[in-house]
C-alpha positions in Angstrom: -6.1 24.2 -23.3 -2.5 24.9 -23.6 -2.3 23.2 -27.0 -5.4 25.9 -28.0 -3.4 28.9 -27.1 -0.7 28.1 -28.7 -2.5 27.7 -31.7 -3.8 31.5 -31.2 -0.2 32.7 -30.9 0.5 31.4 -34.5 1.0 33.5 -37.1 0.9 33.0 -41.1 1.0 35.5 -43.3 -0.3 36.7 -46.5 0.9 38.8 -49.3 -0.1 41.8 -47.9 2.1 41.0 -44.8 4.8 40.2 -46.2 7.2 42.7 -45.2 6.6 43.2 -41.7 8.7 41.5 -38.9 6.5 39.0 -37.0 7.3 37.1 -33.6 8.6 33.7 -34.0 7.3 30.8 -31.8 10.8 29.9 -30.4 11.5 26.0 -30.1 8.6 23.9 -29.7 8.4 19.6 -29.2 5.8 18.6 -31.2 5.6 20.3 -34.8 1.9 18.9 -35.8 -0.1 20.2 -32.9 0.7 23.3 -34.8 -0.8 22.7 -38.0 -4.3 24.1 -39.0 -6.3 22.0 -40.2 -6.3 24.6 -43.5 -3.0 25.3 -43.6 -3.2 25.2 -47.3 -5.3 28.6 -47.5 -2.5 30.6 -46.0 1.2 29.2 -47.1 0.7 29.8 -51.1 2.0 33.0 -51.1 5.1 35.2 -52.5 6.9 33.5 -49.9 6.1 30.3 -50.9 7.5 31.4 -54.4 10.8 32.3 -52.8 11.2 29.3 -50.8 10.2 27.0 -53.3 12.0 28.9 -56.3 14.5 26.3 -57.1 11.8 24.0 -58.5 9.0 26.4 -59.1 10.1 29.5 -60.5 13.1 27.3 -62.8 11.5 27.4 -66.0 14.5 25.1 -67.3 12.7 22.2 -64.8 9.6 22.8 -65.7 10.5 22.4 -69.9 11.8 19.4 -69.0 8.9 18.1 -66.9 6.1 19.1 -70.1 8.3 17.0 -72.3 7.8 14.1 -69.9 4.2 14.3 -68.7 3.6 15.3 -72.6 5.5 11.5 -73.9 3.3 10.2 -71.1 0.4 11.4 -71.9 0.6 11.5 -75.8 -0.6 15.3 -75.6 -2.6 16.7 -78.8 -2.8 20.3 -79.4 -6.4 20.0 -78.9 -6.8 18.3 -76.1 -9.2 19.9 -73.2 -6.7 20.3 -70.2 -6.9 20.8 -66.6 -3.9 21.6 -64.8 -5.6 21.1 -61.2 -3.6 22.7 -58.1 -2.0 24.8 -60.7 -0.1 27.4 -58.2 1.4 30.3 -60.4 0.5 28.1 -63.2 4.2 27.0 -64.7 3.0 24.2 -66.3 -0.3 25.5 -67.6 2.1 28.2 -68.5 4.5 26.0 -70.7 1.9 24.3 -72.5 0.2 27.1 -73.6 3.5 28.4 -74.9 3.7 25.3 -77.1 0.4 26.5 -79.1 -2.0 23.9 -76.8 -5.4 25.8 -77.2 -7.5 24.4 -74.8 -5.8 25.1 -71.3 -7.1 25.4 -67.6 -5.8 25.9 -64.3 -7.6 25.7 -61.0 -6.2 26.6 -57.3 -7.5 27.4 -54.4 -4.6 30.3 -53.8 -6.0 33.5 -55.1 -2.5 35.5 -54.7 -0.9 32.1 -57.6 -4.2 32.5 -59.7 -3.4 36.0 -59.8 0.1 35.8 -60.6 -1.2 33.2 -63.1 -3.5 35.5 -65.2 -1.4 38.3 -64.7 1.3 36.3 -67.1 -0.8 34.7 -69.2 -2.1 38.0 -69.8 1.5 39.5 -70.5 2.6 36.9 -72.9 -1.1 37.2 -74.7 -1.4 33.0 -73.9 -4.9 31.7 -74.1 -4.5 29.6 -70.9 -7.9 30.7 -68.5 -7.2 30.3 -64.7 -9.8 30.6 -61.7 -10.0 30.0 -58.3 -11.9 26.8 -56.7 -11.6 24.0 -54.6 -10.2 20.7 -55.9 -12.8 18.8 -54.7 -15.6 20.3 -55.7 -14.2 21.3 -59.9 -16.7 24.0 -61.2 -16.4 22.1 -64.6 -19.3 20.0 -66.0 -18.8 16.0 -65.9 -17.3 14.6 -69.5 -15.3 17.8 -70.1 -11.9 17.1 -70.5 -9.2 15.1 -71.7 -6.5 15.1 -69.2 -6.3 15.9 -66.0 -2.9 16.8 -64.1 -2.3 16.9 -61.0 1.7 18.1 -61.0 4.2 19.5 -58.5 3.5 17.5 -55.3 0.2 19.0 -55.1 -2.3 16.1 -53.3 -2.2 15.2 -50.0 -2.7 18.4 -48.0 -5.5 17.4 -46.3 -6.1 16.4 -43.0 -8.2 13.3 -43.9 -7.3 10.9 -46.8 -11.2 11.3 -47.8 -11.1 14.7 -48.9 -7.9 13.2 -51.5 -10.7 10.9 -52.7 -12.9 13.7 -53.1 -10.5 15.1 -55.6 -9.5 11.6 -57.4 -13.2 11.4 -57.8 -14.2 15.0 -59.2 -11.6 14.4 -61.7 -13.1 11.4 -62.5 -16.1 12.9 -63.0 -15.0 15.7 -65.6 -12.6 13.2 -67.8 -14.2 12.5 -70.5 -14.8 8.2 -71.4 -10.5 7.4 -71.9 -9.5 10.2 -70.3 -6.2 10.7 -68.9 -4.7 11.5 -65.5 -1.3 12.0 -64.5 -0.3 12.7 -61.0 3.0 14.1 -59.7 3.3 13.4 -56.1 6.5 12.9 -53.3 7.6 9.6 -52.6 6.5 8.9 -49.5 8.5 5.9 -48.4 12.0 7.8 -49.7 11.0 10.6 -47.5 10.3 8.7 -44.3 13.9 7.1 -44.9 15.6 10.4 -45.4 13.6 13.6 -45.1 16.0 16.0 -43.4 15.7 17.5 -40.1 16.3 20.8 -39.7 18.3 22.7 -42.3 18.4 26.1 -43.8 19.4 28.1 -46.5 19.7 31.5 -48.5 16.8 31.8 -50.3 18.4 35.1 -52.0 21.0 38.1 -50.5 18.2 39.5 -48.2 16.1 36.4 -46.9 16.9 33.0 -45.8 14.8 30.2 -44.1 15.6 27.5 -41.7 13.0 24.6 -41.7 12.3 21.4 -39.2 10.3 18.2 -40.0 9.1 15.2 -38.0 6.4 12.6 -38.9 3.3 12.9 -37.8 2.3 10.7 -35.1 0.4 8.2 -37.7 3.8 8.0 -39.5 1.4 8.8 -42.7 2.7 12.6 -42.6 5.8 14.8 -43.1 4.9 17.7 -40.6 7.3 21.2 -41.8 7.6 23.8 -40.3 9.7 27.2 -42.0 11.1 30.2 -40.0 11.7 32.6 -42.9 14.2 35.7 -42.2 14.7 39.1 -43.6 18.7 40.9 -43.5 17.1 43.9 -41.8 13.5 43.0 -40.8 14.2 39.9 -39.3 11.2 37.1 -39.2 8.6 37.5 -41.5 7.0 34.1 -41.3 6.8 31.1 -38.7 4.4 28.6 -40.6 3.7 25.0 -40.3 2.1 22.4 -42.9 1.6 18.8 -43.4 1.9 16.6 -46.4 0.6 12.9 -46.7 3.1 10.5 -47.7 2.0 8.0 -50.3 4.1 5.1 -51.2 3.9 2.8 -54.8 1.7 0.1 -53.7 -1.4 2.5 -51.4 -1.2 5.8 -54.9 -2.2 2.6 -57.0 -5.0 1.7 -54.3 -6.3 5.0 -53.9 -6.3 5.8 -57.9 -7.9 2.2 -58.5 -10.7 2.5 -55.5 -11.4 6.1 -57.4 -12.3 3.9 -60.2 -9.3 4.4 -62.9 -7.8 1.7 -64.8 -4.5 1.2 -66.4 -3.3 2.7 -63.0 0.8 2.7 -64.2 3.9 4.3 -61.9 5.5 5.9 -65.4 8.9 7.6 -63.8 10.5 8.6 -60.8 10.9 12.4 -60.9 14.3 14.3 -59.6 14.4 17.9 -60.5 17.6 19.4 -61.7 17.9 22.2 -59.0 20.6 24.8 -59.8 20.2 26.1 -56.5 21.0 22.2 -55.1 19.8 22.6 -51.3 17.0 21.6 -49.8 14.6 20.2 -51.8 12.3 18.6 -49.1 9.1 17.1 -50.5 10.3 18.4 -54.1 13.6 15.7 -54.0 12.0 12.5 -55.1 8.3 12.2 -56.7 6.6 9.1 -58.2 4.6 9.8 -61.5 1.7 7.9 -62.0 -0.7 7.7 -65.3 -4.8 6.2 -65.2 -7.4 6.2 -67.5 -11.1 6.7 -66.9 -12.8 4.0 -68.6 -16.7 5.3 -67.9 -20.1 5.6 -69.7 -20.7 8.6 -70.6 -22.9 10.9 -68.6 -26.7 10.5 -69.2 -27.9 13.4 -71.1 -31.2 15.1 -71.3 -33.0 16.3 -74.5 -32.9 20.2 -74.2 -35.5 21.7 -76.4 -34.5 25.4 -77.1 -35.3 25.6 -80.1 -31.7 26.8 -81.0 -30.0 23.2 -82.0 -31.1 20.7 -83.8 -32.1 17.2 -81.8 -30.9 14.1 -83.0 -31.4 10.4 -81.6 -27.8 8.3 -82.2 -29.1 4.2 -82.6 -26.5 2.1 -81.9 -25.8 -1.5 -81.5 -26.6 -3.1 -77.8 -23.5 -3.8 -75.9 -25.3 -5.6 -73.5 -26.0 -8.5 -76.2 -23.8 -11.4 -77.9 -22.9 -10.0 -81.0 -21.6 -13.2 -83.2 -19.4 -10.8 -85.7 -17.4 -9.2 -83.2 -14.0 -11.2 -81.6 -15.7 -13.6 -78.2 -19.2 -12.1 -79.8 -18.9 -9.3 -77.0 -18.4 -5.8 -76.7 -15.2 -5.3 -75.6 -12.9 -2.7 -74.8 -12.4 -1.4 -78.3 -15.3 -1.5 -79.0 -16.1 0.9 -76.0 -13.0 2.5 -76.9 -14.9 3.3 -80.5 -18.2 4.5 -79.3 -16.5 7.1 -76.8 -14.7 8.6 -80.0 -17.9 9.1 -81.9 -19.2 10.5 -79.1 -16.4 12.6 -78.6 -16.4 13.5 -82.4 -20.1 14.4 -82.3 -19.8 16.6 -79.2 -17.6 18.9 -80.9 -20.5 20.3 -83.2 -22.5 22.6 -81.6 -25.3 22.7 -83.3 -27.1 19.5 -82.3 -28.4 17.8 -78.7 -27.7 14.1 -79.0 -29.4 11.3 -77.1 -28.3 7.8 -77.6 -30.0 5.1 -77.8 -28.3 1.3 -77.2 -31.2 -0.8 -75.5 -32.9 -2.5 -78.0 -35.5 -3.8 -75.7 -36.9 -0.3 -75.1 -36.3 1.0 -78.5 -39.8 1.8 -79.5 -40.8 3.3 -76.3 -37.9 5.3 -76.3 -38.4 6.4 -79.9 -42.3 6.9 -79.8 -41.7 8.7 -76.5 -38.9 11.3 -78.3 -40.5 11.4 -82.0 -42.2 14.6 -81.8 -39.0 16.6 -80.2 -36.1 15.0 -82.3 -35.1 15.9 -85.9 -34.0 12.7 -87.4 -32.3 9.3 -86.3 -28.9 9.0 -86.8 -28.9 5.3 -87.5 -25.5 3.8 -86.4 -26.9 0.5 -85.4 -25.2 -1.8 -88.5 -24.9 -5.1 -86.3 -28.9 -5.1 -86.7 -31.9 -5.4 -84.3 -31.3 -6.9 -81.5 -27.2 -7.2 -82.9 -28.5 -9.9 -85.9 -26.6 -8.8 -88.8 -30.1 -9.9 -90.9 -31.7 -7.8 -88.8 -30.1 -4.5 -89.8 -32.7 -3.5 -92.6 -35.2 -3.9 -89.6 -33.9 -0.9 -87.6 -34.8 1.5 -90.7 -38.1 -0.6 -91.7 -39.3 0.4 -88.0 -38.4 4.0 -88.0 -40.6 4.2 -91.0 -43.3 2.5 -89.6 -43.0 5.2 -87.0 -42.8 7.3 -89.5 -39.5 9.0 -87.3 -37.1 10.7 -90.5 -33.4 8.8 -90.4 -30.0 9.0 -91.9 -28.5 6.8 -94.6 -30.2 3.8 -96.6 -33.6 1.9 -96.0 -34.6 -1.5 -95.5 -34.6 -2.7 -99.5 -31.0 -1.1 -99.9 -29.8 -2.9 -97.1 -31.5 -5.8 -98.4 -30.0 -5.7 -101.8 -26.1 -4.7 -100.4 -26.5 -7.8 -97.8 -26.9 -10.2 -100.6 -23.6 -10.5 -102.2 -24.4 -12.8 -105.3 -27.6 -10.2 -105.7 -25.5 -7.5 -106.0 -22.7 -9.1 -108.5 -25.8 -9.6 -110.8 -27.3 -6.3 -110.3 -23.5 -5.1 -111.2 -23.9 -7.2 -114.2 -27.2 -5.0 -115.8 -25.2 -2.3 -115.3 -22.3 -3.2 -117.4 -19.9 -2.8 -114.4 -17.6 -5.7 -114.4 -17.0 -8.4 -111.5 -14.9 -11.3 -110.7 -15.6 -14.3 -112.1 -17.6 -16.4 -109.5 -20.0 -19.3 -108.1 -22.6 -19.1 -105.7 -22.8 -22.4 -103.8 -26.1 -23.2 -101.4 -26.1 -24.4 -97.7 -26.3 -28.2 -98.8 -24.0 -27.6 -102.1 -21.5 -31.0 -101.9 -20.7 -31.1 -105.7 -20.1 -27.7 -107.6 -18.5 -26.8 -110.8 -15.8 -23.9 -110.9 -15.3 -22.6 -114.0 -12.6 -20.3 -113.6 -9.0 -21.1 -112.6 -7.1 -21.3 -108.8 -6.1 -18.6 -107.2 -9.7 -18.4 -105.5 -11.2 -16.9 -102.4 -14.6 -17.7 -100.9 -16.7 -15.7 -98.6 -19.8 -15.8 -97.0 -22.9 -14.7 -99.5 -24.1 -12.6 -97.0 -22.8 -10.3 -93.9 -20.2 -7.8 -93.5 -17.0 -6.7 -91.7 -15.3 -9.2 -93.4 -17.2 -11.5 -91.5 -15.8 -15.2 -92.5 -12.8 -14.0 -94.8 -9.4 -15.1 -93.5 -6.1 -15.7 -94.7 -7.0 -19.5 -94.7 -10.4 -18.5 -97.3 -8.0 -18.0 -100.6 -7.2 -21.7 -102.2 -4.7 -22.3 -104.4 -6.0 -26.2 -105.3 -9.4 -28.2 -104.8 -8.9 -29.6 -101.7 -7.7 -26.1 -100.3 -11.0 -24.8 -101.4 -12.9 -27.7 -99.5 -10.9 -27.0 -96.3 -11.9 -22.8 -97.0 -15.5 -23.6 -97.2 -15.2 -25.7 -94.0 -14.2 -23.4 -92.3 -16.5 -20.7 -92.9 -19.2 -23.5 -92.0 -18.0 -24.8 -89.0 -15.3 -22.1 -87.4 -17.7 -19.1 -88.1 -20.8 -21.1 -87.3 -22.0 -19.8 -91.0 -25.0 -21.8 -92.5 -25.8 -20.2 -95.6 -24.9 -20.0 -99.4 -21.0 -19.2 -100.1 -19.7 -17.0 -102.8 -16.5 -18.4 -104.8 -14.9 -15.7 -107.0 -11.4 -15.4 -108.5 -8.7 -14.2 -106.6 -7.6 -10.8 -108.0 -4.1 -9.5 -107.2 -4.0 -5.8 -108.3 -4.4 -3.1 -106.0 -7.8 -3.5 -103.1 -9.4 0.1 -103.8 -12.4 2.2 -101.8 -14.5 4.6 -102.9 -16.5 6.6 -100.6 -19.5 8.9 -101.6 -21.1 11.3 -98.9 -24.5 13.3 -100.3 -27.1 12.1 -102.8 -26.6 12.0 -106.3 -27.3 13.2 -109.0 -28.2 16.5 -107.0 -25.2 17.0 -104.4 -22.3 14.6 -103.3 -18.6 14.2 -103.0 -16.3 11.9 -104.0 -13.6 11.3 -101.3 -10.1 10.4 -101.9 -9.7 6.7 -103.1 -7.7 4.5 -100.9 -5.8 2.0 -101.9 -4.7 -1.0 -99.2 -0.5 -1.1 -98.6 0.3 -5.0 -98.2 4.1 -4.1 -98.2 3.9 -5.4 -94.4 2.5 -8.7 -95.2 5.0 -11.5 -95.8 4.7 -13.0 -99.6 3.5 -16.1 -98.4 0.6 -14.7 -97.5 -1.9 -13.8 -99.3 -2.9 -10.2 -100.2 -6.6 -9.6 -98.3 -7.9 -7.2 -96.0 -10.4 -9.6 -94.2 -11.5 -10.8 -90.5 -8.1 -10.7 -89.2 -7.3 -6.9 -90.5 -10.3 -5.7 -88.7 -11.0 -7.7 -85.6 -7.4 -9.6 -84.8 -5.0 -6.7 -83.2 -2.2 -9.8 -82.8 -2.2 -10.5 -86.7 0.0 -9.4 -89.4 -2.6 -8.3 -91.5 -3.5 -5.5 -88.3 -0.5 -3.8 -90.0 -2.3 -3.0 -93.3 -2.7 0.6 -93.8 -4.6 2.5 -96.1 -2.9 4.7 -98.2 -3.7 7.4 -101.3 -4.6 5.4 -104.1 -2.4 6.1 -107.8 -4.6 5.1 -110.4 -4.8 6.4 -113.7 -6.9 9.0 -114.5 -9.0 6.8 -117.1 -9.5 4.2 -114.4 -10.0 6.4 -111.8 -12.9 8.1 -113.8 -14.7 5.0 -115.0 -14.8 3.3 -111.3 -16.2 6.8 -109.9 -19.1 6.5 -112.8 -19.8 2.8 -111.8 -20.2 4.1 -108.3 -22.6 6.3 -108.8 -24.6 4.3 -111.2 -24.7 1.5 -108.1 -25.5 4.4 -105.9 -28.5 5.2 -107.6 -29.5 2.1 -108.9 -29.4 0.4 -105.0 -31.5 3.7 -103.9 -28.4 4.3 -101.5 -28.6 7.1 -99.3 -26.3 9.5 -97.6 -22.9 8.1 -97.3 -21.6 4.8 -98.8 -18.6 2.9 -99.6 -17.5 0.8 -102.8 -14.7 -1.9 -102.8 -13.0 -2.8 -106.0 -10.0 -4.6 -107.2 -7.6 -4.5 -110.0 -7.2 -7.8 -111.8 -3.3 -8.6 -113.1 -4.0 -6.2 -115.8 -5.2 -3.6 -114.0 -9.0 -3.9 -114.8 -11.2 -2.9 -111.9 -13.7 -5.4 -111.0 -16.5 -4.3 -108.3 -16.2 -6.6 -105.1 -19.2 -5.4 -103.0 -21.4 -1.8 -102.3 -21.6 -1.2 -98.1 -24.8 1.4 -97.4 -24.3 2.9 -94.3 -20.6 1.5 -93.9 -18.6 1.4 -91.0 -18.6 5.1 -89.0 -15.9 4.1 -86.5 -13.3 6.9 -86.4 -10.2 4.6 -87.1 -12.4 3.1 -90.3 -12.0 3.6 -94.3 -14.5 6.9 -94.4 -12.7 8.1 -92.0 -8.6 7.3 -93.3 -10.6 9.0 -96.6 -11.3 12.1 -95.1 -8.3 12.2 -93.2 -6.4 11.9 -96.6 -8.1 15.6 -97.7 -7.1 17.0 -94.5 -10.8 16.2 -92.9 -10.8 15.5 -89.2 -14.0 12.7 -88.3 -15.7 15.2 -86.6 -16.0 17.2 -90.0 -16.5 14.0 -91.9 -19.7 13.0 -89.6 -20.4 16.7 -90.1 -20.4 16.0 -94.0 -22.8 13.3 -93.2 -25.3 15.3 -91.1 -25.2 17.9 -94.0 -26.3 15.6 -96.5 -29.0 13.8 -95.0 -30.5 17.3 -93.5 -30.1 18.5 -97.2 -32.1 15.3 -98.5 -34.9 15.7 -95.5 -35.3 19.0 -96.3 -34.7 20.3 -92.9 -33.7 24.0 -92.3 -31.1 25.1 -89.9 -32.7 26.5 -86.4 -31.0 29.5 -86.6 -32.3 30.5 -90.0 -29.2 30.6 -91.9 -28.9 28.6 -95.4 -26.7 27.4 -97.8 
């Protein structure tokens, strides 16, 4: 009963109180029987601004804290950020400064959120701030991009539950590879060396004295601050509590929240000009996570405002033979969250995706009548056989369900290296010289002279084409051809063309010719990071082999002359309409020695990924991929004849 009156005698004051003379406790023995269990709803203050003002009010330490978090974090002036606990919002503050256009800030103190507007408002930032509670974020799951948590703002509550609470919710609202930084005391320093008592001039007319003690769990620094005016004499006696988290139990509580690449980045000492006490401000530990996460299941809204489109993908849950340990793997995650991420950004569509292929058709027959099209991503095939991929577009005919890019006998044709080469050959359009050798081919005659390079007849993603496929002799070649047999586990007919050294071009088309299309930028491979030895190829290892050399080709602007330029762009859209391609394609060529460009194969619905060659083409006339999947959607709505929902036209 004693211990509860006590409690009634405290006192802890609010703004509005500010500046009236209260009545002190006197000495007490034991510091945490005084702390409400919400201390936390009381103490963030102007006071709080004035005792703390050597850190939080120095906008000198909080530059130099953005620069940090920002290396950390690799920050992009688009990014979706919450700065969670944000108090008066310095660091929301700083980054909105810097011309970041997507900034929030959340805290439960509605005197800092106030003080937060008031100066974004002043400065005319775009930062928005609101009021909440950390553990339950008024934000909808997948929003953002980073998450920080700065300023030794986590651990005030009582239970280390309600901190989980919080690591959770922000789980929740990171989008797939988002970020989370966290900025909190070191706790084992602080049990070591947190100060006693102490006190200090906080300016000419108030000072505060302040005593700390552990809890009795040892897991908290109890405070307790006696603040002092000249001529009013106390205006505050508060006490609060603060968890203290070493190394080794931050990385168990971020890891049993479910974040990976849990890292300690930096241990933080702010560069007070005032130099007194800093308390749990002196030494922090900086820790980085990412969410690695599905994203959130989403329903099909029918409003009739947006457009509703089903996204078919390969199945992540299958072998895929192509890919590196013929898995899905990380990157491959990593991959699927940026398209996501990319496709979120237009507005005008819902999106449901699809990536079962055992419940395809039930799914599809179950959506046809409320989607606009299929957005047919799925290029490792049915049921991830690469023979299979003309199968996914034979079905949603058979459906009778409308779909982007090409249908089954274009992806029959493009599959079929050797098929195309003589389709190429009608056409006038040159190719390299080359053999096609069957399954049970022993004896073959080449007709054309070493340097060669063999390839699988048919597949793609450079599927079968390494360093070790160019020969320079016969028994080189034999060696090639084994291992495309035996290492790749490839039994079927082998293309053998010459090896052409001139520059490795792409052309990508996005519309429909000959009514509307556009020619992107031609790339042009850089080898300049390949060693001579080597030869010059963009194959298996360039795409799938992060540990290579050849992951350190880049894809530049290509110079060709105008002439050339002009007659491969021609050939391209004579394939183009010839193969009955649809949508978006790509076309590789190569220059011979003497500069002639010889066609090396046509890709219908190539690779969307967002680090692929459509997209380094876009990005090379200032295109971001979200515009250049835009480009795509424009095209095939153009060719299906489908009018925008919100009756607007072209």
């Amino acid at each position: 009963m004693r211990n509860n009156n006590i409690k009634k005698k405290q006192i802890t004051i609010s703004k509005s109180s500010v500046e009236r003379k209260v009545q002190s406790l006197g000495p007490v023995e034991n510091l945490e029987q005084y702390v409400r269990q919400d201390w936390w709803r009381r103490i963030f203050n102007s006071l709080y601004l004035k005792t703390d003002g050597d850190v939080v009010n120095d906008n000198n330490i909080t530059v130099q804290e953005i620069n940090l978090f920002s290396q950390f974090l690799q920050l992009k002036k688009e990014d979706q950020i919450l700065d969670l606990c944000c108090g008066q919002g310095r660091h929301s503050l700083e980054l909105a400064r810097r011309g970041f256009m997507h900034i929030f800030g959340l805290d439960r103190s509605s005197f800092l959120i106030r003080s937060a507007r008031e100066t974004s408002k002043k400065e005319n930032l775009t930062a928005k701030f609101r009021e909440g509670d950390a553990r339950r974020l008024p934000y909808p799951s997948d929003f953002f991009d980073v998450v920080m948590i700065l300023g030794n703002s986590f651990g005030y509550f009582e239970s280390i539950t309600d901190d989980l609470k919080i690591l959770k919710e922000v789980f929740r609202v990171l989008k797939p590879w988002g970020r989370i930084i966290l900025d909190v005391a070191d706790g084992d320093f602080l049990k070591q060396n947190f100060k006693k008592r102490s006190w200090e001039w906080i300016d000419k007319e108030y000072f505060v004295c302040r005593e700390r003690e552990l809890s009795f769990d040892q897991q908290r620094l109890i405070s307790r601050e006696i603040i002092s005016h000249t001529t009013k004499g106390v205006v505050a006696d508060q006490f609060y509590a603060e968890r203290l988290y070493d190394q080794s139990k931050l990385s168990e509580l971020l890891e049993t929240s479910g974040y990976a690449d849990v890292e300690l980045q930096s241990e933080l000492y702010p560069d007070s000009r005032r130099n007194q006490d800093l308390g749990m401000m002196e030494r922090r530990l900086v820790f980085t996570a990412v969410v690695k996460k599905e994203w959130s299941p989403t329903k099909l809204k029918i409003n009739g405002k947006l457009q509703n489109v089903v996204v078919l993908m390969g199945d992540p849950q299958r072998n895929d033979k192509v890919k590196p340990g013929a898995v899905f793997d990380e990157d491959d995650m990593y991959t699927i969250d940026q398209l996501k991420m990319a496709l979120k950004e237009n507005g005008d569509y819902n999106f449901v995706y699809l990536t079962n292929h055992n419940n395809f058709i039930p799914e599809l027959l179950k959506l046809k009548d409320k989607i606009s099209f299929v957005f047919n991503l799925c290029d490792e095939g049915y049921f991830n056989d690469p023979r299979k991929e003309l199968h996914v577009p034979a079905l949603l005919e058979m459906l009778e369900i409308p779909y982007s890019g090409s249908g089954p006998q274009c992806l029959a044709y493009c599959y079929d290296k050797s098929l195309v080469r003589g389709i190429a050959k009608e056409l006038n359009i040159p190719v390299p010289e080359g053999i096609y050798i069957n399954k049970d081919d022993t004896i073959f005659d080449l007709h054309f002279k070493f340097p060669v390079i063999c390839k699988p007849n048919f597949g793609d993603s450079s599927f079968g084409i390494t360093q070790n496929s160019v020969a320079y002799a016969g028994e080189q070649l034999i060696k090639a051809i084994s291992e495309i047999r035996d290492s790749f586990g490839y039994n079927y007919p082998i293309l053998i063309e010459e090896l052409l050294t001139g520059a490795d071009l792409s052309v990508g088309i996005i519309g429909n010719p000959p009514d509307a299309y556009h020619i992107l930028p031609i790339t042009e491979e850089d080898y300049s990071a390949i060693p001579e030895k080597l030869p010059k190829i963009c194959g298996y290892e360039a795409k799938w082999q992060p540990e290579s050399i050849y992951w350190n080709i880049k894809s530049v602007p290509a110079h060709l002359h105008n002439e050339t330029r002009e007659f491969i762009i021609d050939c391209c859209l004579r394939l183009y309409e010839r193969l009955e391609c649809r949508d978006y394609c790509r076309f590789d060529w190569r220059l011979d020695a003497n500069g002639n460009p010889k066609l090396l194969e046509v890709n219908p619905n190539p690779g969307w990924c967002w680090d692929g060659h459509l997209a380094k083409m876009a990005n090379h006339e200032g295109k971001s991929y979200s515009q250049l999947l835009e480009a795509i959607f424009d095209a095939v709505e153009k060719r299906l004849e489908i009018k925008p929902l919100n009756g607007n036209s072209d």
